[in-house]
C-alpha positions as a printed Julia matrix, in Angstrom:
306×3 Matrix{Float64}:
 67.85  84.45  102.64
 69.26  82.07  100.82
 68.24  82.38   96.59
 69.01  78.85   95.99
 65.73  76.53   94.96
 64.93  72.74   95.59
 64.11  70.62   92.88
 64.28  67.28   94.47
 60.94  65.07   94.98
 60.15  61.84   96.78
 58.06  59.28   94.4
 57.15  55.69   97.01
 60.32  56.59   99.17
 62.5   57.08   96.59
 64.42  60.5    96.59
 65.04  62.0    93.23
 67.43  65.17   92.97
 65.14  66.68   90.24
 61.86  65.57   88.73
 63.47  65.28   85.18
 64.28  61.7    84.27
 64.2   60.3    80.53
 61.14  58.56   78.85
 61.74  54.48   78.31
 62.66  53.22   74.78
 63.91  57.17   74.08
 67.07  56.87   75.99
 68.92  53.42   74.93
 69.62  52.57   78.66
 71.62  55.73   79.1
 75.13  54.32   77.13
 74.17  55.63   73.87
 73.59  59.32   75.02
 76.45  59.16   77.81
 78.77  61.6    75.67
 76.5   63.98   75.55
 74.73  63.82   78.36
 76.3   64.04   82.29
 73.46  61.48   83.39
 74.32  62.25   86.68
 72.05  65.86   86.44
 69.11  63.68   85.62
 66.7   62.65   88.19
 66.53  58.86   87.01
 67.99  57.17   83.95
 64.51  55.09   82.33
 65.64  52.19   80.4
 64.71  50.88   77.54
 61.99  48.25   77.94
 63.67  44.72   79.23
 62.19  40.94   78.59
 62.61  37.78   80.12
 64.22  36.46   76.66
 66.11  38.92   73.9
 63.14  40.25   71.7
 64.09  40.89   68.32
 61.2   43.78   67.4
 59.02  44.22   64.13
 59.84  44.32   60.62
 61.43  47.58   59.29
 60.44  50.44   58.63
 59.78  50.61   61.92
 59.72  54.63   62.5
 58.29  57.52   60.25
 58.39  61.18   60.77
 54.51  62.62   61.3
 53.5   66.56   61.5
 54.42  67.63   65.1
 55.98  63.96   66.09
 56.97  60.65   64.88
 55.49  57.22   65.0
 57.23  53.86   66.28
 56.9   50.48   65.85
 59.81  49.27   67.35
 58.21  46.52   68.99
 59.99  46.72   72.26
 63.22  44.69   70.75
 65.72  44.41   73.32
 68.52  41.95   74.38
 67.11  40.4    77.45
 67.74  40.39   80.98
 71.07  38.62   80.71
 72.52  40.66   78.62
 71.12  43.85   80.24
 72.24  43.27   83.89
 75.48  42.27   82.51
 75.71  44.83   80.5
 73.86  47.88   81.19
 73.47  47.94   84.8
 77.51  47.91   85.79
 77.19  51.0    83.42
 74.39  53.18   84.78
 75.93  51.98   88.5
 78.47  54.7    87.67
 76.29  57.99   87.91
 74.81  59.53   90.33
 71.01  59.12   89.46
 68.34  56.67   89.84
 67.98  53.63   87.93
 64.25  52.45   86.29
 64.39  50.2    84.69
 61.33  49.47   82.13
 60.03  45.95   82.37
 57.76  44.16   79.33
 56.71  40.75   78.76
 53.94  38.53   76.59
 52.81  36.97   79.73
 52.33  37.46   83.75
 55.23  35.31   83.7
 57.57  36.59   82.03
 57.48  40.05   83.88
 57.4   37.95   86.76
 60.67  36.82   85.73
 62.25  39.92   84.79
 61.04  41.63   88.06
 62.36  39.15   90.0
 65.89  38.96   88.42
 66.33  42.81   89.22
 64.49  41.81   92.95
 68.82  41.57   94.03
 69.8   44.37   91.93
 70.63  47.05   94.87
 71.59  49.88   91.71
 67.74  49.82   90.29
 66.0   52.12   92.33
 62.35  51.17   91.0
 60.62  49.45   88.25
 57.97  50.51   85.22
 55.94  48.26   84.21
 55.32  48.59   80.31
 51.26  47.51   79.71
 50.63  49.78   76.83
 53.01  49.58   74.45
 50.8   49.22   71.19
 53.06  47.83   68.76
 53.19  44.25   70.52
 50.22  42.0    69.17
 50.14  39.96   72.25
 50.51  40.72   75.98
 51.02  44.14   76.56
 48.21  46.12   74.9
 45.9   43.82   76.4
 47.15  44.2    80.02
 46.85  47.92   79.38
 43.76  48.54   77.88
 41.42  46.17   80.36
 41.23  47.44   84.11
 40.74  44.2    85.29
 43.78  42.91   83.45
 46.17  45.99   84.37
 44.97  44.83   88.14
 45.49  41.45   88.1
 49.01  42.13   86.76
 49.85  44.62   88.79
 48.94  42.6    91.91
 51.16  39.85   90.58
 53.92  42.37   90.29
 54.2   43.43   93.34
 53.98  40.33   95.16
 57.13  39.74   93.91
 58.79  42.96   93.44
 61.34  44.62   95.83
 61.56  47.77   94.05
 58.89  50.29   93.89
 56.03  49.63   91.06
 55.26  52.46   88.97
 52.93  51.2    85.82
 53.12  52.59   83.06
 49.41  53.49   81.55
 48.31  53.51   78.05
 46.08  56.64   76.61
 43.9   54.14   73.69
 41.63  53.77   76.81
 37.88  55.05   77.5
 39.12  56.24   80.56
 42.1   57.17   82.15
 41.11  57.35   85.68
 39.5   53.86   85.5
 42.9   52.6    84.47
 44.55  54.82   87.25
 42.3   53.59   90.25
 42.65  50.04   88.88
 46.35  49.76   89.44
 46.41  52.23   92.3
 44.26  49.63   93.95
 46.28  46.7    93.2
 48.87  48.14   94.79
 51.17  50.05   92.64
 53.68  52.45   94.4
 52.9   55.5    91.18
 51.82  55.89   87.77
 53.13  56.92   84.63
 51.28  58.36   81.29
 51.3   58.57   78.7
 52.77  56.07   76.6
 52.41  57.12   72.76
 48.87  57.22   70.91
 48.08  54.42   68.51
 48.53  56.17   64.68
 49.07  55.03   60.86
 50.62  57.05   58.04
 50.35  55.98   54.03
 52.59  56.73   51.24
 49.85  58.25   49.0
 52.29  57.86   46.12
 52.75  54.49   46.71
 49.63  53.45   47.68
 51.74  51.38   51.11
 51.89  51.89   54.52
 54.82  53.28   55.41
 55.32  51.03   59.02
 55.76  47.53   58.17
 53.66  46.74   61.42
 50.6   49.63   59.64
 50.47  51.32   62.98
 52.94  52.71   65.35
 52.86  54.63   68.44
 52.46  58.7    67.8
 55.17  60.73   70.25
 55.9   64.33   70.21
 54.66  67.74   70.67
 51.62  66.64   69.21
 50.38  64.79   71.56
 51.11  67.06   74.46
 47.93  68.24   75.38
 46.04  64.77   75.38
 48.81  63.62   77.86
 48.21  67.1    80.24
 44.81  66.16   80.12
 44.6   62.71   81.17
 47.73  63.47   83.74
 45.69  66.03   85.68
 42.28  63.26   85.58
 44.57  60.53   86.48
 45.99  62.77   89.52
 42.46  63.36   90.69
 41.47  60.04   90.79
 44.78  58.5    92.71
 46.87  59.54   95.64
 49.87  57.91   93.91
 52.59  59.67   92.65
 52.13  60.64   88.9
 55.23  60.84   86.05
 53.77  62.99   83.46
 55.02  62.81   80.12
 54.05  63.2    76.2
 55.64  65.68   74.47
 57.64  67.97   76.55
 60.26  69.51   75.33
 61.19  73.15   77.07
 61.26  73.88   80.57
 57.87  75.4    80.69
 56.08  72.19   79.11
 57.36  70.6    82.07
 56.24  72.72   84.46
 52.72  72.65   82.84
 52.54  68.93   83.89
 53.63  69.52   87.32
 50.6   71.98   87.73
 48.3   69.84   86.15
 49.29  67.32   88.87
 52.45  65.28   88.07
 55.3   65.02   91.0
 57.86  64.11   87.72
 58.16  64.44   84.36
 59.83  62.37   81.49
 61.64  63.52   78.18
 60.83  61.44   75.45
 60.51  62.15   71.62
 62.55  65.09   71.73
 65.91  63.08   72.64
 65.99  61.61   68.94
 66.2   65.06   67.41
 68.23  66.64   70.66
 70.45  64.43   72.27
 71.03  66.79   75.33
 67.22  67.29   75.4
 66.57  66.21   79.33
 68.96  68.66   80.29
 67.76  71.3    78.63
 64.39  70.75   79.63
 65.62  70.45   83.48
 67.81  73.4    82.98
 64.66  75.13   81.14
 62.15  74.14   84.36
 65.27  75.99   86.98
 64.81  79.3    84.77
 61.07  78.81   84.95
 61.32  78.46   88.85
 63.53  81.83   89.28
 61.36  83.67   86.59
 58.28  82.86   87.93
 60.13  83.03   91.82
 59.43  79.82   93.54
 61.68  78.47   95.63
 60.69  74.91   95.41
 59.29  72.6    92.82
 57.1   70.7    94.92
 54.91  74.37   94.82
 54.21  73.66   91.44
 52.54  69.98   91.79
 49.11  70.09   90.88
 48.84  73.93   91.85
 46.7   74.73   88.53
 44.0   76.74   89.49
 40.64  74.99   89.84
């Protein structure tokens, strides 16, 4: 018998080698990390999120280090479409891993826009839609945080989409399955959570906040356990795929978010102080798997017992 074990998953007919991909606005869109990381090992390259028009992001500082993470207020800046399909896309064509490529917008519109630029694009293998980012005053947070907005956007989506839909859910919700049915019944192909959790740090010597935008989105190790906990509810209430991530860094912190129910994980926080973090967390999950002897990952999905 043969010792070798599988690691590949399907998410909405799309095969994935291994359920390790990297965590949108983490990853650049793969160029940035390319010398020290073979991207083709990873089971999708997530790009950074991608507008209709070049966004230029919020005031600096824009990122602070917090106990057991980090906050971000980026604000989603990014070059645009253009740029990106000229640019970024010819690059990622050249490895042997899917392409996601994060969409945001302001508007219905203007993912509408981006969604169906990439509609041609045969080298992007699905799409994320970004509704919870929570350092953008207008558009997103609101889609994300009202189930019949994250609906009517996600039907709008996919009527014009040619890629798979996976929509990306925010955590500064009530609920997290009310958010999960909502899109799963508008259609979308998966899910994935969480996006960071709305925070604040002050300078106490200073008396200032030490974001220019006051808040910023808390990643890292922190946060870990709220995103287990709302992966394995949001499981329960779909029968969508669900990409779990939220702090995982080692192999075993992604297997704990297969069992609680996710079919993949992304890396996230951890690839600012670890460039070659993804792989070690996918080469951390294949020691898990021969440790613990199973033979193929899919055993682990949502095999927590009850």
């Amino acid at each position: 018998m043969s010792d070798q074990r599988n690691l590949s998953v399907e998410i909405a007919g799309v095969q994935f080698k291994n359920p390790v991909m990297t965590a949108s606005g983490t990853f650049g869109s793969g160029m940035e990390y390319s010398e020290f990381v073979d991207l083709s090992r990873l089971g999708a390259v997530v790009t950074k999120g991608v507008a209709n028009v070049p966004w230029p992001g919020n005031a600096t500082p824009r990122v602070a280090e917090v106990y057991g993470g980090m906050l971000n207020a980026i604000g989603l800046q990014n070059p645009g479409i253009d740029v990106f399909c000229e640019r970024d896309l010819p690059f990622l064509k050249e490895y042997d891993t899917n392409v996601i490529v994060n969409v945001c917008g302001k508007s219905i519109q203007d993912y509408v826009e981006v969604v169906e630029r990439l509609g041609e694009e045969k080298s992007v293998s699905m799409l994320e839609i970004n509704v919870s980012c929570p350092n953008v005053k207008e558009g997103a947070i609101a889609f994300g945080q009202k189930a019949s907005a994250l609906e009517e956007i996600t039907r709008e989506v996919k009527r014009h989409a040619k890629q798979p839909v996976i929509m990306k859910l925010s955590p500064n919700v009530t609920d997290i399955t009310e958010m999960a049915r909502a899109a799963e019944s508008a259609g979308a192909d998966a899910i994935s959570l969480i996006n960071t959790i709305t925070g604040m740090k002050i300078d106490v010597y200073r008396r200032r906040f030490v974001l220019a935008n006051k808040t910023g989105g808390m990643s890292g190790p922190a946060i870990k356990p709220v995103a287990v906990r709302m992966v394995y509810q949001a499981s329960h209430a779909v029968k969508i795929p669900v990409i779990g991530m939220g702090g995982i860094l080692t192999g075993e912190d992604a297997a704990e978010f297969l069992l609680a129910g996710a079919t993949a994980v992304a890396v996230g926080a951890a690839n600012f102080f670890d460039p070659q973090a993804s792989v070690q967390v996918l080469e951390g999950l294949e020691s898990y798997l021969e440790r613990t002897n199973v033979r193929d990952v899919r055993d682990l999905i949502g095999a927590v017992e009850e």
